[in-house]
N, CA and C atoms as an extended XYZ file, in Angstrom:
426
Properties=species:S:1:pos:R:3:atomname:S:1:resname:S:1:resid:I:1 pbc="F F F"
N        64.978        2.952       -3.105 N   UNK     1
C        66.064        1.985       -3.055 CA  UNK     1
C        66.957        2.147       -4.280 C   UNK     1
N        68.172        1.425       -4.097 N   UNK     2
C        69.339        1.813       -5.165 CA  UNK     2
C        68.720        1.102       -6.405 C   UNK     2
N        69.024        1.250       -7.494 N   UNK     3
C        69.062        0.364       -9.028 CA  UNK     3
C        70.023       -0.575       -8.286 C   UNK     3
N        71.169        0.250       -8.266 N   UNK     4
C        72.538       -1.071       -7.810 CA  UNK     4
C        72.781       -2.266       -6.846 C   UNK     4
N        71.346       -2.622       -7.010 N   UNK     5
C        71.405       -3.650       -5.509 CA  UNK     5
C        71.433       -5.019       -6.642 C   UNK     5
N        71.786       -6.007       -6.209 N   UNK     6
C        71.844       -7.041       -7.047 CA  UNK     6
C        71.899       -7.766       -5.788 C   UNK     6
N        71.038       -9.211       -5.444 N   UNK     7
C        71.480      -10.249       -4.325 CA  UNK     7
C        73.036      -10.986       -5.277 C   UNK     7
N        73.726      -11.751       -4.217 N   UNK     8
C        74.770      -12.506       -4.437 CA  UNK     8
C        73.719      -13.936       -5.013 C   UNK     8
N        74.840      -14.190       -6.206 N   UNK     9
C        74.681      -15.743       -6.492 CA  UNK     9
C        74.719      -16.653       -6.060 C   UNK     9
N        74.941      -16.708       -4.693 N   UNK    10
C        74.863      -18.111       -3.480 CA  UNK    10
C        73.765      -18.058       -3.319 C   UNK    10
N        72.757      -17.251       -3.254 N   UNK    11
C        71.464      -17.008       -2.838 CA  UNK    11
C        70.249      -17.835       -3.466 C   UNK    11
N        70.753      -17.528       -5.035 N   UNK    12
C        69.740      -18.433       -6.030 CA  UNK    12
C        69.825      -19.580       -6.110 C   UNK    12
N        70.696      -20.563       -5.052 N   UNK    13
C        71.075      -22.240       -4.893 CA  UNK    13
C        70.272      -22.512       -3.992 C   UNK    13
N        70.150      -21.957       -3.474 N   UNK    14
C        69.204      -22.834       -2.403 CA  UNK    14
C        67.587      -21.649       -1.792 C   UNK    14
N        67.665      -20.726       -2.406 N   UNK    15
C        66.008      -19.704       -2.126 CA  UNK    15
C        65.617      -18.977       -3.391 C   UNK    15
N        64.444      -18.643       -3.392 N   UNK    16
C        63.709      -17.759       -4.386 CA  UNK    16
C        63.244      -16.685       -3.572 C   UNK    16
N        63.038      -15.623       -4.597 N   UNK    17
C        62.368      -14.584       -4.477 CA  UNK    17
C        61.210      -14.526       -4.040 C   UNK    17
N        60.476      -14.220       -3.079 N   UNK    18
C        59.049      -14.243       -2.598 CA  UNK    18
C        58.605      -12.902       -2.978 C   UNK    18
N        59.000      -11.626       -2.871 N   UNK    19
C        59.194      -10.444       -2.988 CA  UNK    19
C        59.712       -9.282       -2.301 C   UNK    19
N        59.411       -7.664       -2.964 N   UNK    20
C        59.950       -6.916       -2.173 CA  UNK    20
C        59.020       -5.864       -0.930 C   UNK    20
N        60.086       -5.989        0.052 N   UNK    21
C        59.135       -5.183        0.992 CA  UNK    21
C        59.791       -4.159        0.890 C   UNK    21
N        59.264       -2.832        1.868 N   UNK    22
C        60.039       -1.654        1.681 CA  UNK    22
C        61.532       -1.334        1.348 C   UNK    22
N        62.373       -1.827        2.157 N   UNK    23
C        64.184       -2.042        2.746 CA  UNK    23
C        64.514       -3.111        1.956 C   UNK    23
N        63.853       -4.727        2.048 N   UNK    24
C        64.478       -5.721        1.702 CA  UNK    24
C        64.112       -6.750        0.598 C   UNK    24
N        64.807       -7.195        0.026 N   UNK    25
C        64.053       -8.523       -0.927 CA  UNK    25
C        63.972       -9.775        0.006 C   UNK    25
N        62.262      -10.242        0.156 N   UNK    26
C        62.306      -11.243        0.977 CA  UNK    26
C        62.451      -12.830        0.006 C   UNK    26
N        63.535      -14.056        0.639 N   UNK    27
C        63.643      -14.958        0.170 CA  UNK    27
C        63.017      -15.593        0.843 C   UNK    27
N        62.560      -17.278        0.313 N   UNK    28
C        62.073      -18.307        0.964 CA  UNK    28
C        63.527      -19.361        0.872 C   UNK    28
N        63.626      -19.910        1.806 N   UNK    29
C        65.208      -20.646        1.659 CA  UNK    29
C        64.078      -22.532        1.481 C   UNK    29
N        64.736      -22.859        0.335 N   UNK    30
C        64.237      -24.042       -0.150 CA  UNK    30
C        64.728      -25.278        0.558 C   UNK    30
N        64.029      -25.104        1.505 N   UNK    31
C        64.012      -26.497        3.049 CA  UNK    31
C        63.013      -26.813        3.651 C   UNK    31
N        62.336      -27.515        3.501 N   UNK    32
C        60.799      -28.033        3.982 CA  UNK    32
C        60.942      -27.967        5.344 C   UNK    32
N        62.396      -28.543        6.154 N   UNK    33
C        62.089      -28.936        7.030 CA  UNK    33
C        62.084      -28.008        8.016 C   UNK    33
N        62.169      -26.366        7.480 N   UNK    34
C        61.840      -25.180        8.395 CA  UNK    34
C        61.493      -24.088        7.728 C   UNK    34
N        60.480      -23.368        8.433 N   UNK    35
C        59.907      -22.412        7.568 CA  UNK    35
C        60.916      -21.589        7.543 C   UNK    35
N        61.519      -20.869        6.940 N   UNK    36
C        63.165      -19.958        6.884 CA  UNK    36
C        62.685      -18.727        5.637 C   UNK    36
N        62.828      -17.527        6.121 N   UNK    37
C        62.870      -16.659        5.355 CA  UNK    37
C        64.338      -16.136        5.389 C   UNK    37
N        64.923      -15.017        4.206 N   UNK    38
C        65.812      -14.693        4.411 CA  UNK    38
C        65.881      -13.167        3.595 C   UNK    38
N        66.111      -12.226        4.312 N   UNK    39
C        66.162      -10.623        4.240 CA  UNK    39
C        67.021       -9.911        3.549 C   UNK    39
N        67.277       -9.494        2.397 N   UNK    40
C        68.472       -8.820        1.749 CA  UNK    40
C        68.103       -7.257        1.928 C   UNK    40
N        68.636       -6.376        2.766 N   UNK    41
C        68.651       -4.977        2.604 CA  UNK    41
C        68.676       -4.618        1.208 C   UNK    41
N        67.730       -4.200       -0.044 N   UNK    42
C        68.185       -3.970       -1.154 CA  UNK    42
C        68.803       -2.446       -1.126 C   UNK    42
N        70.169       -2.689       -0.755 N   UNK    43
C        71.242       -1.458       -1.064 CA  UNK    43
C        72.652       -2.335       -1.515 C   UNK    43
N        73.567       -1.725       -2.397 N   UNK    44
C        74.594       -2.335       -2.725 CA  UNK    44
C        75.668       -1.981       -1.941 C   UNK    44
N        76.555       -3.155       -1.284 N   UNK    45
C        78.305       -2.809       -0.785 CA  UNK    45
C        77.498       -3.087        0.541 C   UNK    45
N        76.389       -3.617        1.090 N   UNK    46
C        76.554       -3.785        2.766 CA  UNK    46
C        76.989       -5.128        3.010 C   UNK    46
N        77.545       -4.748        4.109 N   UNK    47
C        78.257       -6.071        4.571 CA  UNK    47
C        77.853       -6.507        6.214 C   UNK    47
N        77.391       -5.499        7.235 N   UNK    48
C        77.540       -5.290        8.510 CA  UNK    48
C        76.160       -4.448        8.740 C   UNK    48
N        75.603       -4.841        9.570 N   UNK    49
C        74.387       -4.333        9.966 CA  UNK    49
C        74.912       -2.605       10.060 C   UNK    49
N        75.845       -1.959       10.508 N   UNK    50
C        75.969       -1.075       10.952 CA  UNK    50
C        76.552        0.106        9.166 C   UNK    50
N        76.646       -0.648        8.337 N   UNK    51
C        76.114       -0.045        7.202 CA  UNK    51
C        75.289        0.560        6.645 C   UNK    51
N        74.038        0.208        7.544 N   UNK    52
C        72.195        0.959        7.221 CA  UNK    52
C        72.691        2.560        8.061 C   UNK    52
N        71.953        2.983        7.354 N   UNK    53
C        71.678        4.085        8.375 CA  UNK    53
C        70.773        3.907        9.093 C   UNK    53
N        70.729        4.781       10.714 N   UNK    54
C        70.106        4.596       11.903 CA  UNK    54
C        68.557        3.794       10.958 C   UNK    54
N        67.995        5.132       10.105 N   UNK    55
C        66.299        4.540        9.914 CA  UNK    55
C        66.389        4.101        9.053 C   UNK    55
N        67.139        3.223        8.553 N   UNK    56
C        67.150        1.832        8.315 CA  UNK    56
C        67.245        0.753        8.673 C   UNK    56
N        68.335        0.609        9.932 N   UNK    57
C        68.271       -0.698       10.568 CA  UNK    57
C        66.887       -0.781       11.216 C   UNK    57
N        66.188        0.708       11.761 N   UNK    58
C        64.846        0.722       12.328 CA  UNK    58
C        63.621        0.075       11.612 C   UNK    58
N        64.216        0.189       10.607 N   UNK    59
C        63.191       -0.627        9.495 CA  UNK    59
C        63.733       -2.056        8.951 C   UNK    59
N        64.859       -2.206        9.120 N   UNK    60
C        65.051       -3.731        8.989 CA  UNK    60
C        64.186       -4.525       10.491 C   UNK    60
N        64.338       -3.986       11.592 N   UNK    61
C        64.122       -4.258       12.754 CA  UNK    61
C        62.888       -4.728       12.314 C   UNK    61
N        61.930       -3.611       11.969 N   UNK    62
C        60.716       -4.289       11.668 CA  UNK    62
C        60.194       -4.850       10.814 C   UNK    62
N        60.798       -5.119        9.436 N   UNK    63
C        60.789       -6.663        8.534 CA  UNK    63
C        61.227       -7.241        9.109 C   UNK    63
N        61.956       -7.932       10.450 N   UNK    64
C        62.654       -9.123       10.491 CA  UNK    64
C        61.309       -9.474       11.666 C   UNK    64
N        60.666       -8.556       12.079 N   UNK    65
C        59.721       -8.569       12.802 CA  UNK    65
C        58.261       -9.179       12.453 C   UNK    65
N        58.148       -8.740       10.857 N   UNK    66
C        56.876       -9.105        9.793 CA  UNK    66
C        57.623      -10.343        9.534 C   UNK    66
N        59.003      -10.814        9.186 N   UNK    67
C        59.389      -12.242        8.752 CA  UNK    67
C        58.892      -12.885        9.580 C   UNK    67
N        58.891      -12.633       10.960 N   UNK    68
C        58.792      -13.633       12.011 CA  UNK    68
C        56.813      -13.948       11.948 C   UNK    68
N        56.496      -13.236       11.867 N   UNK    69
C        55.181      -13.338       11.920 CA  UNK    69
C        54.786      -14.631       10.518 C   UNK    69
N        55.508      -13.962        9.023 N   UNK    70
C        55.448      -14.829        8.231 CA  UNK    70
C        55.434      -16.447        8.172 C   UNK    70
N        57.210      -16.422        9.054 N   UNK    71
C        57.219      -17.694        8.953 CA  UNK    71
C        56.346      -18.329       10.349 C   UNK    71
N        55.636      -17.696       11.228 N   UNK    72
C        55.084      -18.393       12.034 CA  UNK    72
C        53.545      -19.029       11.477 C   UNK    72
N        53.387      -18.205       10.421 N   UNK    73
C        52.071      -18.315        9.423 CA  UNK    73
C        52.413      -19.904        8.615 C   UNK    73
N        53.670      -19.811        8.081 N   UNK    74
C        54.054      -20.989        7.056 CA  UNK    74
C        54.047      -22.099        7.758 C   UNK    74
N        54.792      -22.182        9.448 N   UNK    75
C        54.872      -23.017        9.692 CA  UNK    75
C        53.757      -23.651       10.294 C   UNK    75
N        52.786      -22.889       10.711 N   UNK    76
C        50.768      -23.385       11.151 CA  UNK    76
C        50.417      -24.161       10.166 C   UNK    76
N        50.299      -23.282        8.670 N   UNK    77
C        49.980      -23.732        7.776 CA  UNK    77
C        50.295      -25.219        7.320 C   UNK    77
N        51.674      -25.662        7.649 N   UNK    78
C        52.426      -26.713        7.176 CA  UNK    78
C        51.773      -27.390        8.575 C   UNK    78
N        50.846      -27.405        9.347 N   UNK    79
C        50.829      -28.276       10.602 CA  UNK    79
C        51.718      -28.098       11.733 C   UNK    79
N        52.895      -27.587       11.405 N   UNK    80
C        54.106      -27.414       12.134 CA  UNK    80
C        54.639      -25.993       13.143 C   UNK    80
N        53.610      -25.542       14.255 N   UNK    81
C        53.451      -24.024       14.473 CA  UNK    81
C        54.829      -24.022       15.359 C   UNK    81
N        55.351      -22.636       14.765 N   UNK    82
C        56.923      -22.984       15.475 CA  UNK    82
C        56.775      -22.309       16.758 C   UNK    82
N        57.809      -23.286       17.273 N   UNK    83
C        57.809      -23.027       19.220 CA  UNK    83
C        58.994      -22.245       19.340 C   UNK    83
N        59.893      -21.743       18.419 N   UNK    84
C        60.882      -20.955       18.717 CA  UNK    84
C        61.570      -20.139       17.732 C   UNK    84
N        61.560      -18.921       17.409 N   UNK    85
C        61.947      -17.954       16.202 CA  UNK    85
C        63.440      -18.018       16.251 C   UNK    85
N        64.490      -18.321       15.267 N   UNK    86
C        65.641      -18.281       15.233 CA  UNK    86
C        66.062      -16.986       14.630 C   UNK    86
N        66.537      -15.494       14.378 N   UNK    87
C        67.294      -14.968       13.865 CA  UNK    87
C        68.844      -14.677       14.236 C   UNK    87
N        69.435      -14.690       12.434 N   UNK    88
C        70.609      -14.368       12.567 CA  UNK    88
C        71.185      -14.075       11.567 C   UNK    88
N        72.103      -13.020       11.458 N   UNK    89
C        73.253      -12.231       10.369 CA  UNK    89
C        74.582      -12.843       10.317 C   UNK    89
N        74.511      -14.271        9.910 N   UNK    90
C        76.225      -14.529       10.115 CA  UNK    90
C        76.911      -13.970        8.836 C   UNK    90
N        77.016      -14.422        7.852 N   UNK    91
C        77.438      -14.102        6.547 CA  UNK    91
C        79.230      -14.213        6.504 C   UNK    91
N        79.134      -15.545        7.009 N   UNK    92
C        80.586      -15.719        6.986 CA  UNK    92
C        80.197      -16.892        5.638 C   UNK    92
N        79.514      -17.203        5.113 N   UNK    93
C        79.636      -17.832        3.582 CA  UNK    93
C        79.628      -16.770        2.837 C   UNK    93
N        78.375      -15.361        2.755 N   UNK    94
C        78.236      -15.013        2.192 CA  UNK    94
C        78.163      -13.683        2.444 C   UNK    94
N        78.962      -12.583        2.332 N   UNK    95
C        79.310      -11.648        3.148 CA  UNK    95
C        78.371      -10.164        2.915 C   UNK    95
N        77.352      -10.268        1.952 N   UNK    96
C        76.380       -9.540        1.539 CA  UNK    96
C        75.241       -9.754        2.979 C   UNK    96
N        75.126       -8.456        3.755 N   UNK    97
C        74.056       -8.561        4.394 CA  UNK    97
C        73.128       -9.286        3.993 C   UNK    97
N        72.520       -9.795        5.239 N   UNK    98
C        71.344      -10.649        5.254 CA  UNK    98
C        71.203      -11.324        6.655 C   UNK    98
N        69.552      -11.409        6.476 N   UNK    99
C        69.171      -11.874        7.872 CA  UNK    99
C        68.552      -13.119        7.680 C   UNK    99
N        68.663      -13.810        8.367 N   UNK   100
C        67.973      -15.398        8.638 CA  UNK   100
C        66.864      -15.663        9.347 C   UNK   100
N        65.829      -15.562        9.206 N   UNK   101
C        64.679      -15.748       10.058 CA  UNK   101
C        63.969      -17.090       10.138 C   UNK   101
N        64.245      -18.202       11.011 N   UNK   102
C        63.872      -19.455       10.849 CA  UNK   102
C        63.050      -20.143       12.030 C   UNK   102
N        61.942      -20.747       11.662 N   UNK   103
C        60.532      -21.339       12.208 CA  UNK   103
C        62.019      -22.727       12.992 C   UNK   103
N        61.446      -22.491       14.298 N   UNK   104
C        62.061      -23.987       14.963 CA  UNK   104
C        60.852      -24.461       16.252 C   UNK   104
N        61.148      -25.938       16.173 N   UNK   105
C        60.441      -26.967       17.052 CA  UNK   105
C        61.251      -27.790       17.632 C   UNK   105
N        60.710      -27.994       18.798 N   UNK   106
C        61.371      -29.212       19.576 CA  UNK   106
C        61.703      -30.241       18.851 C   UNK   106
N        60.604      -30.599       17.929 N   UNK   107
C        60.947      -31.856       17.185 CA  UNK   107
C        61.227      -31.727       16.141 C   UNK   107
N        62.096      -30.753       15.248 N   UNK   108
C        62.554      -31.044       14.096 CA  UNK   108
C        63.746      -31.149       13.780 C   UNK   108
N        64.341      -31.974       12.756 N   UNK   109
C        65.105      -32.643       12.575 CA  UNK   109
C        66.696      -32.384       12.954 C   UNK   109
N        66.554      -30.667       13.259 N   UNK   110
C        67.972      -30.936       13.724 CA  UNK   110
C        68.174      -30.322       15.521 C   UNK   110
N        66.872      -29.894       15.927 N   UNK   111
C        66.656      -28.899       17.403 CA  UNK   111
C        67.986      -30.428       18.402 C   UNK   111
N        68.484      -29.271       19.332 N   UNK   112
C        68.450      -27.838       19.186 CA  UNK   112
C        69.781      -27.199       18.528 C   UNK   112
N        69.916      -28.121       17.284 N   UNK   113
C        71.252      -27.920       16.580 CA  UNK   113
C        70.827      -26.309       15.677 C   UNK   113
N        72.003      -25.568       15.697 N   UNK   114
C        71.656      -24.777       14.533 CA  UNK   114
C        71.130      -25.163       12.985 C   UNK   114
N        70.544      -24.801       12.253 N   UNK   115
C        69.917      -25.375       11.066 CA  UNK   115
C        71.371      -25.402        9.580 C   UNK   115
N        72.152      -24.705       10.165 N   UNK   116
C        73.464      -24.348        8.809 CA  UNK   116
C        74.037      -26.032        9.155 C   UNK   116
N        74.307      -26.355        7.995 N   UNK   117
C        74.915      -27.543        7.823 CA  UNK   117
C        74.712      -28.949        8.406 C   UNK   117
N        73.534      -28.804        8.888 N   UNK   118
C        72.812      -29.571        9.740 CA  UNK   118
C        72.324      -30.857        8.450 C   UNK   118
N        72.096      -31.916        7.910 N   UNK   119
C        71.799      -32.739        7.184 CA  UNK   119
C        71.719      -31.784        5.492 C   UNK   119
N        71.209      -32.579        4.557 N   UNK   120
C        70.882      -32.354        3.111 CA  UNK   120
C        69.612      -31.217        3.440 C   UNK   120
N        69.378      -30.230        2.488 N   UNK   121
C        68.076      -29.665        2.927 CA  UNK   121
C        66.723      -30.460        2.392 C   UNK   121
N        65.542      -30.455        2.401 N   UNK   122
C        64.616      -31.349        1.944 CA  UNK   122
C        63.744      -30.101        0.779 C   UNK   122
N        64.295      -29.846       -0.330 N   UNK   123
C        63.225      -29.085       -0.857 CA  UNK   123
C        62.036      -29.546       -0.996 C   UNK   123
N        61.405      -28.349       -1.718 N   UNK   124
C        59.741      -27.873       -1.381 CA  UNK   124
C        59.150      -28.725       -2.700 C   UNK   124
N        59.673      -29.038       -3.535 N   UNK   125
C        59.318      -29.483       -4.709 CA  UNK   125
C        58.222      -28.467       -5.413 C   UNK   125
N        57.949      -28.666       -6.776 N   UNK   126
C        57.571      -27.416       -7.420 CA  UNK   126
C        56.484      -27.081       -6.688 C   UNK   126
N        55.486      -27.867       -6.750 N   UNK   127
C        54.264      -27.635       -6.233 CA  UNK   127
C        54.046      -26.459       -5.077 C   UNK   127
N        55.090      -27.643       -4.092 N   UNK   128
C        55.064      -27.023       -2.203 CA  UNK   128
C        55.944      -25.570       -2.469 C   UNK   128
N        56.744      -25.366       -2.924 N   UNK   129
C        57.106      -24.049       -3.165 CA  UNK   129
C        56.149      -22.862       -3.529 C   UNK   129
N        55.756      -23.561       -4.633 N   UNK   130
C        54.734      -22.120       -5.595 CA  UNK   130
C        53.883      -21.921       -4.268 C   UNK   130
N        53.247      -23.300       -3.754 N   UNK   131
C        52.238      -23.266       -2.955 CA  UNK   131
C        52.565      -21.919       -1.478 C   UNK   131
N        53.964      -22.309       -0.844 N   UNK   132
C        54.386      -22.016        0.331 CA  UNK   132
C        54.589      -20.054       -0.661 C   UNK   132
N        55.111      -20.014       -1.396 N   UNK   133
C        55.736      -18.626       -2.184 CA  UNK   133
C        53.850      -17.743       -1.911 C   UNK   133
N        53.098      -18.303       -2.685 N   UNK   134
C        51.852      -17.792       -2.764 CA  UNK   134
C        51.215      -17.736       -1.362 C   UNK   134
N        51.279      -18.548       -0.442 N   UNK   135
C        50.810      -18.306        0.980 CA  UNK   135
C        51.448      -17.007        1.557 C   UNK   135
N        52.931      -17.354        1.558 N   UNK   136
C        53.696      -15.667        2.057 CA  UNK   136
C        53.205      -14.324        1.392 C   UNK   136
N        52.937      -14.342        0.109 N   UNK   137
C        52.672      -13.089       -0.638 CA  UNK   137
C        51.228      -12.770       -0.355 C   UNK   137
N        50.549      -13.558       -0.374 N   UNK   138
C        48.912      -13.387        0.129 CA  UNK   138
C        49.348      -12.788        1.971 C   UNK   138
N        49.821      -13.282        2.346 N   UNK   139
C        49.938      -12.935        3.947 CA  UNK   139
C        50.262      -12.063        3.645 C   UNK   139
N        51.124      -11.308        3.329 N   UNK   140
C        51.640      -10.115        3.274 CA  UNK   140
C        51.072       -8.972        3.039 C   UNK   140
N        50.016       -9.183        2.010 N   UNK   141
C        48.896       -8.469        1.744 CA  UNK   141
C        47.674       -7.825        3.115 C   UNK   141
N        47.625       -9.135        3.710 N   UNK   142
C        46.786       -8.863        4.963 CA  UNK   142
C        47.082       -7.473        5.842 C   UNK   142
């Protein structure tokens, strides 16, 4: 991977670093009320999925594939096993590739609204973070 990858500063407002997988830096997006990972291709200047080369998007394909598994792990864990995987690349806030991978249920707080701008987010508070950060990185290991 490049040195020159840097995530955008919108990123560090609302997620942390969980770590890196092969292609991407995986985030945890700081919202209790859905398990939400979020995927940065670590390469610099992408904007458009079609920026990767072919065996790369082949390999984003399959981190967004291990995200999904992740957050279906976070959201068991939390009691909350999600009934429906959300992904998506909008990046009309933030125009640095990235993928959205988000745990959804019938019953949470905003179904079947999209989760962007949907109420205040509910962070994890220190604890539930470190806690939720250390569950993903141990899974990952598996």
């Amino acid at each position: 991977m490049s040195t020159d990858f840097k995530a955008d500063s919108a990123f560090d407002a609302g997620s942390v670093i969980v770590m890196d997988w092969p292609l991407c830096q995986v985030r945890l997006q700081d919202d209790s009320r859905f398990p939400w990972l979020i995927l940065l291709p670590r390469r610099p200047g992408l904007h458009e999925l079609e920026d990767l080369a072919p065996v790369e998007r082949m390999a984003l394909m399959e981190e967004v594939l291990k995200a999904g598994d992740a957050v279906r792990a976070l959201g068991a864990a939390a009691g909350r096993p999600v009934q429906k995987l959300n992904v998506g690349a909008l990046g009309n806030v933030t125009a640095q590739l990235h993928i959205h991978v988000v745990g959804r249920r019938h019953d949470d707080p905003v179904w079947p609204d999209p989760v962007w701008g949907r109420g205040p987010a509910t962070p994890y508070g220190a604890s539930g973070l470190q806690a939720a950060v250390s569950r993903l990185r141990l899974g990952s290991q598996a």
